[in-house]
LOPALUM-664768 format. One record per residue: residue number from 1; residue in three letters; x negated, y negated, z negated of N, C-alpha, C in turn. Coordinates in pm, 1 decimal. Example, Ala and Ser with C-alpha at 12.3 -4.5 7.8 and 13.67 -1.06 7.14 Angstrom:
% residues 2
NODE    i   aa       nc1       nc2       nc3      cac1      cac2      cac3       cc1       cc2       cc3
NODE    1  Ala   -1319.0     569.0    -780.0   -1230.0     450.0    -780.0   -1320.0     330.0    -780.0
NODE    2  Ser   -1285.0     225.0    -708.0   -1367.0     106.0    -714.0   -1290.0      -3.0    -787.0
END
This chain:
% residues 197
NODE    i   aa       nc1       nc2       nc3      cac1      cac2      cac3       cc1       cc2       cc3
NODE    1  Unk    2598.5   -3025.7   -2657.1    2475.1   -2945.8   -2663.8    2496.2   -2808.2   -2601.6
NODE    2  Unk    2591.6   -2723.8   -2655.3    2668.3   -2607.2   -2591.8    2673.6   -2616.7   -2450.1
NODE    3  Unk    2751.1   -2712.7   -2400.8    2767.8   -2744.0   -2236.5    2666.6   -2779.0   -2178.9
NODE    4  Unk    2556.4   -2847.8   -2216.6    2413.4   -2883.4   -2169.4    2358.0   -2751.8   -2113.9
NODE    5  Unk    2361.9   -2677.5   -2271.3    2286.8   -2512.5   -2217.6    2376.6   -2410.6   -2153.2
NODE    6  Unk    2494.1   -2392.4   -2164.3    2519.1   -2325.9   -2035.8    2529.9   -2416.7   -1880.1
NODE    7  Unk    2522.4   -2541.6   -1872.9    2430.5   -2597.5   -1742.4    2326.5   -2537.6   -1705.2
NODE    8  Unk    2272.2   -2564.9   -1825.3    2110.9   -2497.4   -1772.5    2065.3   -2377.3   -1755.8
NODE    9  Unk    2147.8   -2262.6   -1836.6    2197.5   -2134.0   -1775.6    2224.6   -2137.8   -1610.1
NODE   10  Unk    2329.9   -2184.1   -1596.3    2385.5   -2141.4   -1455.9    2294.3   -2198.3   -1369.9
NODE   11  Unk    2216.0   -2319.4   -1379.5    2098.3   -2369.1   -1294.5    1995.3   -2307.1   -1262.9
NODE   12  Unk    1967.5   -2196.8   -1377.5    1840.7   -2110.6   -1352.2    1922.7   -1984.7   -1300.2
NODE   13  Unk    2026.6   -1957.6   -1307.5    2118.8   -1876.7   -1195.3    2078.1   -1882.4   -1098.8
NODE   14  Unk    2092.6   -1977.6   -1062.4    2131.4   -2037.2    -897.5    1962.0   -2081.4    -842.2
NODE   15  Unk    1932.4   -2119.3    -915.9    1758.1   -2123.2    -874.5    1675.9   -1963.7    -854.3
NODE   16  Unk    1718.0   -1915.1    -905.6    1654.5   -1760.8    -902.7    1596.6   -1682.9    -762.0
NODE   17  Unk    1736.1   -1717.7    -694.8    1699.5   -1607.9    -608.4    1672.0   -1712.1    -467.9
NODE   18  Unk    1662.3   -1844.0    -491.2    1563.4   -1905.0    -366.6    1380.6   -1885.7    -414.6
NODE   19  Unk    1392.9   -1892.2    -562.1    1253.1   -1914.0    -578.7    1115.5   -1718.8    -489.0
NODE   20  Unk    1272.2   -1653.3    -554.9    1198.4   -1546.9    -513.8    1212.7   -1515.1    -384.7
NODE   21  Unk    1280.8   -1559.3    -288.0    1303.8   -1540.7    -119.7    1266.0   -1425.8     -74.6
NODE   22  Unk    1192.5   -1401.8      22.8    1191.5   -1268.8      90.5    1152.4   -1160.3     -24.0
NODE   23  Unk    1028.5   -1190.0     -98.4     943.7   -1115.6    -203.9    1009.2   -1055.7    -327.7
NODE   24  Unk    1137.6   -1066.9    -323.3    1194.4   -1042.7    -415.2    1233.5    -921.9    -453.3
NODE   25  Unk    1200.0    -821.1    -332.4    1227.6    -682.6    -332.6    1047.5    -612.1    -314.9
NODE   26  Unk     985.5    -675.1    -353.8     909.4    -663.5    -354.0     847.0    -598.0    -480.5
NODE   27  Unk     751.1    -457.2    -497.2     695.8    -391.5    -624.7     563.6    -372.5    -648.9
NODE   28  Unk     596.7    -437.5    -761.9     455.2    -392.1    -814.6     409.4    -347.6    -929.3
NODE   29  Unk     258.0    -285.4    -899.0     182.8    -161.8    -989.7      82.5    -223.6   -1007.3
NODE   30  Unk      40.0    -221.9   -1174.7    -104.0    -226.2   -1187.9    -193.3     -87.6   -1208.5
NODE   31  Unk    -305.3    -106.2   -1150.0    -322.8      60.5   -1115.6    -468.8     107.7   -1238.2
NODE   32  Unk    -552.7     -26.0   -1252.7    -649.3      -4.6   -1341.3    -668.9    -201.2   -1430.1
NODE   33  Unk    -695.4    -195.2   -1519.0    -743.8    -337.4   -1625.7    -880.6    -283.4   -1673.1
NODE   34  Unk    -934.1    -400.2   -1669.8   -1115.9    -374.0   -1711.4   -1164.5    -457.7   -1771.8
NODE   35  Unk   -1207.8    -474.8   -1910.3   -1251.7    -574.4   -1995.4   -1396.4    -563.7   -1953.1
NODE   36  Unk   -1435.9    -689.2   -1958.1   -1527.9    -684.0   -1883.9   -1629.6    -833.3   -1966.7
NODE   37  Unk   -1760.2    -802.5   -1995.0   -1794.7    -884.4   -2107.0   -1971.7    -971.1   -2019.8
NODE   38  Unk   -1945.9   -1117.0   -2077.7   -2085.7   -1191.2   -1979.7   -2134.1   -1268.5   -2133.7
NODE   39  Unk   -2228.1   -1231.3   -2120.7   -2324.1   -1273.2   -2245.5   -2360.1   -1389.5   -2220.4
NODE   40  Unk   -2339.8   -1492.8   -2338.8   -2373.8   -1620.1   -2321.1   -2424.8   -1658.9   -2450.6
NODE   41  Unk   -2485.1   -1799.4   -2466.6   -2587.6   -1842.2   -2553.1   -2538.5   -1806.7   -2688.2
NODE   42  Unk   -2359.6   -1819.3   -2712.3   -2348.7   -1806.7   -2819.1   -2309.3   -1643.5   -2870.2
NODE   43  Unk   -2307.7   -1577.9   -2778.0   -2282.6   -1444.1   -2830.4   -2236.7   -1367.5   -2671.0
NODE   44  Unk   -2104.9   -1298.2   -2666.4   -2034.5   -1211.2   -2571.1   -1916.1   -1302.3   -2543.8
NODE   45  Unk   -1878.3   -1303.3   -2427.6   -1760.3   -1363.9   -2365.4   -1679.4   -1280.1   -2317.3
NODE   46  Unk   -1533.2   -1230.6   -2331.4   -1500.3   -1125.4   -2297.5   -1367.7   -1196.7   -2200.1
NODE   47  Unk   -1347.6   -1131.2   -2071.4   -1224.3   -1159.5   -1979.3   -1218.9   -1006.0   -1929.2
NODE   48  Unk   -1081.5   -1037.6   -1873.9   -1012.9    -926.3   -1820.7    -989.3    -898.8   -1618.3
NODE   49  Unk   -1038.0    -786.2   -1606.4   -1030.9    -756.5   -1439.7    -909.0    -685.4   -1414.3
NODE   50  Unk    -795.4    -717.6   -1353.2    -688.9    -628.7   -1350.4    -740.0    -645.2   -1135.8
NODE   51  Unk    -675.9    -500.1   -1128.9    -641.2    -421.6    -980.9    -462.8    -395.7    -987.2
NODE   52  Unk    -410.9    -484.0    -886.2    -272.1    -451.3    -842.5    -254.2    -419.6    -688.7
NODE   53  Unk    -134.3    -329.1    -708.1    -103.1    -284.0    -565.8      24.2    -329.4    -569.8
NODE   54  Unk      92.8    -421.5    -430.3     227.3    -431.7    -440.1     284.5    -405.9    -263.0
NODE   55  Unk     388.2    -380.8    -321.3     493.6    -288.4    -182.6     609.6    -315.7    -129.1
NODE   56  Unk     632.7    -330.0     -57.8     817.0    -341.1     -19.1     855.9    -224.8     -13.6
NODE   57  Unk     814.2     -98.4      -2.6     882.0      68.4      10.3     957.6      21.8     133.7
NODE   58  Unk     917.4     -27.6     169.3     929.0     -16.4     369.2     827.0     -45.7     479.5
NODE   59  Unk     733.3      32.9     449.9     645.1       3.9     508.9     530.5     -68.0     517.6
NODE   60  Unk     532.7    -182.7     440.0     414.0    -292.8     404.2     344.7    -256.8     268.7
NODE   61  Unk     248.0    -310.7     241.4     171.3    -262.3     119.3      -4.2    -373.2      88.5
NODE   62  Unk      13.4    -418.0       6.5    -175.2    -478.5      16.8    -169.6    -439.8    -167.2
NODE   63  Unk    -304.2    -507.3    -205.4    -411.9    -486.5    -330.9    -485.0    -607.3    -352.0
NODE   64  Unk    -469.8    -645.9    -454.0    -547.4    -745.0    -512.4    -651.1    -746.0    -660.5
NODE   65  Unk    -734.1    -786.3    -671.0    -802.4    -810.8    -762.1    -814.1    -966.8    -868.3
NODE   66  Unk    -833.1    -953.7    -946.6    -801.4   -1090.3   -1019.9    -856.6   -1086.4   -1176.3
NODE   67  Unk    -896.9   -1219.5   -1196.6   -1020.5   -1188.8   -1329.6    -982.5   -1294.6   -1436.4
NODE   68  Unk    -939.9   -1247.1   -1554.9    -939.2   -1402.7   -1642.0    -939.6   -1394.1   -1784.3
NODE   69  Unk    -942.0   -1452.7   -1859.7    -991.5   -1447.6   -1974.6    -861.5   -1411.5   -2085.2
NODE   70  Unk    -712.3   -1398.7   -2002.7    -626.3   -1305.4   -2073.7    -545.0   -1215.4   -1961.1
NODE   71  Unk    -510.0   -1120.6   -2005.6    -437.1   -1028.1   -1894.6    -369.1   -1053.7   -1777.7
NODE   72  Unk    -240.5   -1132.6   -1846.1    -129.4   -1183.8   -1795.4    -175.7   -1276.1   -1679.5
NODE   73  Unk    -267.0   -1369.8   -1703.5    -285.3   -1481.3   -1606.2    -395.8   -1353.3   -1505.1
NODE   74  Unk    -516.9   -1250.1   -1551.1    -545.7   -1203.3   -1459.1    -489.0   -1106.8   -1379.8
NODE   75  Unk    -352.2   -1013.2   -1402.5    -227.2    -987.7   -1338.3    -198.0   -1095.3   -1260.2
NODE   76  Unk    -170.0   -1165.7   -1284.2     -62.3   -1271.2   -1157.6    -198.3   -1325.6   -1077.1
NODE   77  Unk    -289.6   -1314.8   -1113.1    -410.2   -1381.9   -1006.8    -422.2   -1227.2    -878.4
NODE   78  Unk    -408.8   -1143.7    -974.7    -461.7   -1013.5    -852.9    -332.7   -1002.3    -773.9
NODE   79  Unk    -197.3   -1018.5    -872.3     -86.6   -1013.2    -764.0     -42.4   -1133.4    -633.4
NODE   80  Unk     -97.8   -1229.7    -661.4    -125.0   -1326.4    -564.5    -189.8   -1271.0    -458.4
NODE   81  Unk    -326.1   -1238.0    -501.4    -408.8   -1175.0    -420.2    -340.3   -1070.3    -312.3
NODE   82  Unk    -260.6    -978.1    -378.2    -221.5    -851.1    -299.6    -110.4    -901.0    -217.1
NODE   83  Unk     -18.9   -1052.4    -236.0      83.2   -1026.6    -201.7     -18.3   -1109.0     -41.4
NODE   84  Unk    -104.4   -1151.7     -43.4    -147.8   -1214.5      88.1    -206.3   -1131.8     150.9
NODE   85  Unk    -279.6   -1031.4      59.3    -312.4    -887.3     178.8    -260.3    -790.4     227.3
NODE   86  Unk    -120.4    -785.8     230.9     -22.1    -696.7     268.6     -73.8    -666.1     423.7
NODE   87  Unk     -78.4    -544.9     454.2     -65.9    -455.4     570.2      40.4    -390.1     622.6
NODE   88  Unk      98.7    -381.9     722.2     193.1    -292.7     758.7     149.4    -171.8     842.6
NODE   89  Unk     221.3     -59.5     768.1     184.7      56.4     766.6     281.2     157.9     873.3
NODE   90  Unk     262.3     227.3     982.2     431.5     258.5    1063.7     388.3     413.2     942.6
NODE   91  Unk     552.6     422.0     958.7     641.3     538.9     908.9     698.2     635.9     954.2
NODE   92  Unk     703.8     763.1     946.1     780.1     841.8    1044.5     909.0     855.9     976.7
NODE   93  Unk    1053.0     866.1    1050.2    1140.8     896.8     992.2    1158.0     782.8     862.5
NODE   94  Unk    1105.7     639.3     801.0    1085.0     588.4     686.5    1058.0     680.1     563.7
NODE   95  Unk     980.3     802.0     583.8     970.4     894.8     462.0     786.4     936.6     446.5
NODE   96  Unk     736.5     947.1     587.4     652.8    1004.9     560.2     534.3     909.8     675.9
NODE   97  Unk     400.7     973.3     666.2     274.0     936.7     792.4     285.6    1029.2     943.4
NODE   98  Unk     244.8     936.8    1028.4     294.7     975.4    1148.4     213.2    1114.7    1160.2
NODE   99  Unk      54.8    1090.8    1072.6     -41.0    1204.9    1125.6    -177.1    1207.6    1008.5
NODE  100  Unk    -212.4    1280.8    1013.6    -360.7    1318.1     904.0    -395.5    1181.8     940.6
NODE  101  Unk    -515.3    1148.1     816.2    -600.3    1032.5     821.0    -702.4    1046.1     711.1
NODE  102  Unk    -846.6    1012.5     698.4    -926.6     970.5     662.3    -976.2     861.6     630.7
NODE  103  Unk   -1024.0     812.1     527.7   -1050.5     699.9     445.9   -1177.5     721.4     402.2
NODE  104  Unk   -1259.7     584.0     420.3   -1425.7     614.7     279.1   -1459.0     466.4     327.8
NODE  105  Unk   -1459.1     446.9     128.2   -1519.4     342.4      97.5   -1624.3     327.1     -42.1
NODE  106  Unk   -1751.2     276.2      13.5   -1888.0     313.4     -65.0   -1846.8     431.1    -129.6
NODE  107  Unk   -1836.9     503.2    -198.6   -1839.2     641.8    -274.4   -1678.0     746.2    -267.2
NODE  108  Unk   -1625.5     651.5    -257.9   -1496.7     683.6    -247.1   -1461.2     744.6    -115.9
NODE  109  Unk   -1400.7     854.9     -99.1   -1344.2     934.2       2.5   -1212.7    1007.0       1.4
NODE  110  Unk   -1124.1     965.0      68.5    -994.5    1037.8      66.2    -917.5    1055.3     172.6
NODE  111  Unk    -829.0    1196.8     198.0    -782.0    1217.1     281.7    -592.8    1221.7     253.2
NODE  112  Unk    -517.4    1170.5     323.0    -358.5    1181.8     326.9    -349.0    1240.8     472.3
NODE  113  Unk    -216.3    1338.9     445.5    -183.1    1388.9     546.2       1.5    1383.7     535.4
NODE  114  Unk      62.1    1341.0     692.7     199.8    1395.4     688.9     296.8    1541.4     638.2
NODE  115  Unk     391.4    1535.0     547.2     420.4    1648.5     509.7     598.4    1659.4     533.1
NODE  116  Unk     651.9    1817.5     504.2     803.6    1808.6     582.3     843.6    1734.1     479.6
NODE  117  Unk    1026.3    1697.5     498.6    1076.7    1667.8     399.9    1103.0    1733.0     275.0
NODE  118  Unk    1151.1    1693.8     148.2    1112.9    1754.8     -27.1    1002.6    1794.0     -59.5
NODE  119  Unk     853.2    1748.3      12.1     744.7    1750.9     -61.3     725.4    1721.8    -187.9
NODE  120  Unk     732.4    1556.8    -175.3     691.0    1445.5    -207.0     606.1    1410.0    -229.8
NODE  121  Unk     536.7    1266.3    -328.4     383.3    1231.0    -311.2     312.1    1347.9    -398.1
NODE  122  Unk     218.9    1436.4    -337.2     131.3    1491.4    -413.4      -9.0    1431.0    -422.5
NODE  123  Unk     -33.5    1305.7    -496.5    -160.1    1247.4    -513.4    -127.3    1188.0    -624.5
NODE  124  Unk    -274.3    1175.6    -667.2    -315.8    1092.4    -813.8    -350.1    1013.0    -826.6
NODE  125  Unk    -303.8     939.6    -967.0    -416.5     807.9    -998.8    -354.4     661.4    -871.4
NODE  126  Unk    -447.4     618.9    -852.9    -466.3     505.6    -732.3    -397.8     526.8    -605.3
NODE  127  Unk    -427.1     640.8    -576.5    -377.7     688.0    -442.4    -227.1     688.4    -453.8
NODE  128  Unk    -189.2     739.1    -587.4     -10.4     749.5    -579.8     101.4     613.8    -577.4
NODE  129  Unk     -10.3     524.7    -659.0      33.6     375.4    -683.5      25.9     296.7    -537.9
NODE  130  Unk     -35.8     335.0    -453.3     -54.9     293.1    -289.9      60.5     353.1    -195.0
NODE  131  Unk      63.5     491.8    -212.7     148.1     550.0    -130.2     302.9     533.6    -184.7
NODE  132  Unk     348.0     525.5    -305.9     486.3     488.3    -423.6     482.8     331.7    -341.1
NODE  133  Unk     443.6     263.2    -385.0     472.7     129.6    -349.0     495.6      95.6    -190.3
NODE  134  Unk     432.3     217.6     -61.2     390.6     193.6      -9.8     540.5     214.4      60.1
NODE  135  Unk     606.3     335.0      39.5     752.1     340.5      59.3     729.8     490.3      97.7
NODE  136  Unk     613.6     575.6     139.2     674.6     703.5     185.0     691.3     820.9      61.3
NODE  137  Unk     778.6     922.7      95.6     820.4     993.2      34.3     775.5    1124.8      -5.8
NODE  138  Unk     686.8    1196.3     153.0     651.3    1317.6     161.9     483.0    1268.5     168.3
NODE  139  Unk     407.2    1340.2     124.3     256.6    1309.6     173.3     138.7    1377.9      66.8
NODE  140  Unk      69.8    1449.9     125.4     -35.9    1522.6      40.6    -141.3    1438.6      40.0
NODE  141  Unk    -208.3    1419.1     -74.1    -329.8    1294.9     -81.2    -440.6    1373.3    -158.0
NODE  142  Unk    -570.7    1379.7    -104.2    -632.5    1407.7    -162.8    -799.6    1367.0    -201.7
NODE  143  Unk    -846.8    1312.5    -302.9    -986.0    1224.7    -287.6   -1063.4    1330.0    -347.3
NODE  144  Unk   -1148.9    1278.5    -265.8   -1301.7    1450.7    -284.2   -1436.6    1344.9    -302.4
NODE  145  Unk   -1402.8    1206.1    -354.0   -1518.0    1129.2    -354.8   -1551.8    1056.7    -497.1
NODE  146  Unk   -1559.7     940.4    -477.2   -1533.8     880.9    -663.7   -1404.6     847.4    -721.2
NODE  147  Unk   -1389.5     808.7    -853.0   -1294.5     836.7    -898.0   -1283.1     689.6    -924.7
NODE  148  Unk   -1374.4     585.2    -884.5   -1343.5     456.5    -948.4   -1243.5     424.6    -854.0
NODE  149  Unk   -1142.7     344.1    -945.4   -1018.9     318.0    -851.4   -1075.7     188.0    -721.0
NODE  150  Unk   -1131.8     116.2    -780.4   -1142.2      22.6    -649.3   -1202.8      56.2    -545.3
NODE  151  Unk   -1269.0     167.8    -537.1   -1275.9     223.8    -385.8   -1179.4     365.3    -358.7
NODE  152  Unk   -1170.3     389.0    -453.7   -1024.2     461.6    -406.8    -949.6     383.7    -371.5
NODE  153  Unk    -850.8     311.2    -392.9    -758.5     211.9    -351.5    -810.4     134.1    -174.8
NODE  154  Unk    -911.9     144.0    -215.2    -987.2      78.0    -120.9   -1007.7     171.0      75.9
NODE  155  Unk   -1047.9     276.9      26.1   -1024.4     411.3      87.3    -916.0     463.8      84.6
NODE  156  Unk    -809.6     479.3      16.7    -661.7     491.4     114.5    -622.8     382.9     171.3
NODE  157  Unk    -636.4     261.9     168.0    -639.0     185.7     286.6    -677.5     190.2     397.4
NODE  158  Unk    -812.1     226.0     393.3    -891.7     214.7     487.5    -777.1     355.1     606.9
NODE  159  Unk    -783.7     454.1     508.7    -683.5     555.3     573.7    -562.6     534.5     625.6
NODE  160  Unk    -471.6     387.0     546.7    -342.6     394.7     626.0    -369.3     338.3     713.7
NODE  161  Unk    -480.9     220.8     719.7    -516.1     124.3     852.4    -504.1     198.7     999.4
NODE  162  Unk    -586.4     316.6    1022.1    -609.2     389.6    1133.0    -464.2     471.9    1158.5
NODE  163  Unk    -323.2     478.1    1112.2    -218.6     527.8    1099.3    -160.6     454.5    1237.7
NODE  164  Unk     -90.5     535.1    1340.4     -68.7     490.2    1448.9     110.8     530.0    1465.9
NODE  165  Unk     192.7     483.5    1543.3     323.0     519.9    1566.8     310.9     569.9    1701.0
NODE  166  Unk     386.0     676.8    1777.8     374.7     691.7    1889.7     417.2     611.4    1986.7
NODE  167  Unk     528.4     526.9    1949.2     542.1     351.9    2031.9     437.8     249.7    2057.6
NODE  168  Unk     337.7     273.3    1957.0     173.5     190.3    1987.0      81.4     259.9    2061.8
NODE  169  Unk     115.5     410.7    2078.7      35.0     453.8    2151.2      47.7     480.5    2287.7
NODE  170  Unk     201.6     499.7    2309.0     278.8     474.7    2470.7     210.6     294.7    2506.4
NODE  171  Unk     254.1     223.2    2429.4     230.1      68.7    2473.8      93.2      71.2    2525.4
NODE  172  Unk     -32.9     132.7    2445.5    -177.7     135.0    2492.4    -181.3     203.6    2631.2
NODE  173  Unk    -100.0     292.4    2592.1    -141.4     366.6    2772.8     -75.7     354.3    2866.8
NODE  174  Unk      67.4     258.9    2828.7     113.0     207.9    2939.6     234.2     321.1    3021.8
NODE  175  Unk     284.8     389.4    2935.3     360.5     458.0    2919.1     485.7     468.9    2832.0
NODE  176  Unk     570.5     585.5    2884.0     700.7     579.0    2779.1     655.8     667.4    2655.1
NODE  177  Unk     748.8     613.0    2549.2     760.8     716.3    2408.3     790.6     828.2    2438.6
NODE  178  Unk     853.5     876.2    2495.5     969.0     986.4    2559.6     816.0    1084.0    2601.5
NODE  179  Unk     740.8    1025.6    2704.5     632.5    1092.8    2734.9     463.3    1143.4    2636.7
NODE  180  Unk     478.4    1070.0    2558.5     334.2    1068.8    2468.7     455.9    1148.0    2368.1
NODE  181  Unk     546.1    1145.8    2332.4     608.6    1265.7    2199.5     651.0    1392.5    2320.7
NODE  182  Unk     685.2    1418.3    2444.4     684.3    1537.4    2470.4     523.6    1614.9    2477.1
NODE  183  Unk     455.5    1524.3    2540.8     328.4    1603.8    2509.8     275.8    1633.4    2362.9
NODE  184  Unk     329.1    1522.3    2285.7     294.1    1621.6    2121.8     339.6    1794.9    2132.8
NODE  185  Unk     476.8    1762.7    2155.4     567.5    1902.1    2115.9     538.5    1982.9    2206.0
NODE  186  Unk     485.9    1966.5    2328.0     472.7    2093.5    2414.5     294.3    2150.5    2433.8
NODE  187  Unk     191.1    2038.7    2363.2      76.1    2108.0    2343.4       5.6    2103.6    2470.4
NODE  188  Unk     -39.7    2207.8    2540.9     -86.1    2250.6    2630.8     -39.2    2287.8    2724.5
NODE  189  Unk     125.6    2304.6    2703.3     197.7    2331.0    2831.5     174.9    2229.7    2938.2
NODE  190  Unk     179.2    2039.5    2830.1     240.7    1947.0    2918.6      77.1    1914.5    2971.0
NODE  191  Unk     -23.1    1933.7    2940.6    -159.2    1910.6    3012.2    -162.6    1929.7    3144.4
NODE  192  Unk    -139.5    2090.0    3219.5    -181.9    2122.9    3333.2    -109.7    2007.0    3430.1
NODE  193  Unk      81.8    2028.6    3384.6     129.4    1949.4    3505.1      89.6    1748.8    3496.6
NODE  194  Unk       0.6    1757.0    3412.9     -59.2    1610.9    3403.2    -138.9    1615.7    3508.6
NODE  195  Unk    -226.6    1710.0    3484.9    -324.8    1698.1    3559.3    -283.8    1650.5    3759.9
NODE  196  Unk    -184.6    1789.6    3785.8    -101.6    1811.0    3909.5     -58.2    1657.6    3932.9
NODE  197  Unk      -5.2    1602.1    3859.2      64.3    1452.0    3861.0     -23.3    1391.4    3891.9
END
């Protein structure tokens, strides 16, 4: 009996870390739960709405929603959800956003911006559970719109979506990196001799 169960110990050992494969470094946050009640013939029916955000803290990040009549099963329904809407997000340095961005969704409005290094995340609520999971380190966040998380959540997305690397933006124009980051750093110097060119 003894030897049976440490078999079956070491089997769920060894099963562990195929079941969880790539996702396994993978985190997650629940950011808001919402009891949520549908009136029926015999009285009130009550289930649960959970909102999750999950992350690799390298760059990728999605959100899911998920509804059920106990927590636990509506957790793992929204984390399903999020782990298929993952987005990848570029990073500067793996710490921070390449550049300001804007977000709005129905009521919800929020702005993140790149910050130096030892900032860290200065945002609240929803927004911090997006950007924490999301992997960066430095970043000022700030929502000036509603406070319900699902369009907050919803609206810093929308904000990291439009987040560009300067390697995607050489590739669009058909140019080197070397050239689209010296014209960052030199401003207006590097304009005129564009023009001359």
């Amino acid at each position: 009996m003894a030897r049976e169960q440490q078999r079956g110990d070491r089997r769920d050992r060894r099963d562990r870390p195929q079941e969880e494969g790539p996702e396994s470094d993978i985190v997650e946050k629940l950011v808001h739960i919402n009891r949520v009640a549908a009136t029926v013939k015999g009285g009130r029916r009550f289930s649960f709405a959970a909102l999750m955000v999950v992350g690799d803290q390298k760059g990728r990040v999605g959100f899911g929603h998920g509804k059920a009549r106990e927590v636990p099963e509506a957790i793992r329904k929204a984390t399903e959800e999020a782990k298929k809407s993952m987005i990848r997000v570029p990073l500067r340095e793996s710490r921070t956003l390449h550049h300001d961005g804007n977000g709005r969704w129905g009521a919800g409005k929020v702005m993140v911006r790149s910050a130096p290094p030892g900032t860290g995340i200065i945002a609240g609520g929803p927004m911090r559970a997006v950007l924490e999971t999301l992997g960066v380190q430095d970043v000022v966040g700030k929502s000036t719109g509603s406070s319900n998380p699902y369009n907050m959540v919803r609206a810093t997305f929308e904000a990291l979506k439009v987040q560009s690397s300067p390697r995607q933006i050489a590739a669009k124009r058909g140019k080197k990196v070397s050239d689209v980051l010296s014209r960052r750093a030199d401003g207006a110097s590097a304009a005129p001799e564009a023009v001359e060119g």
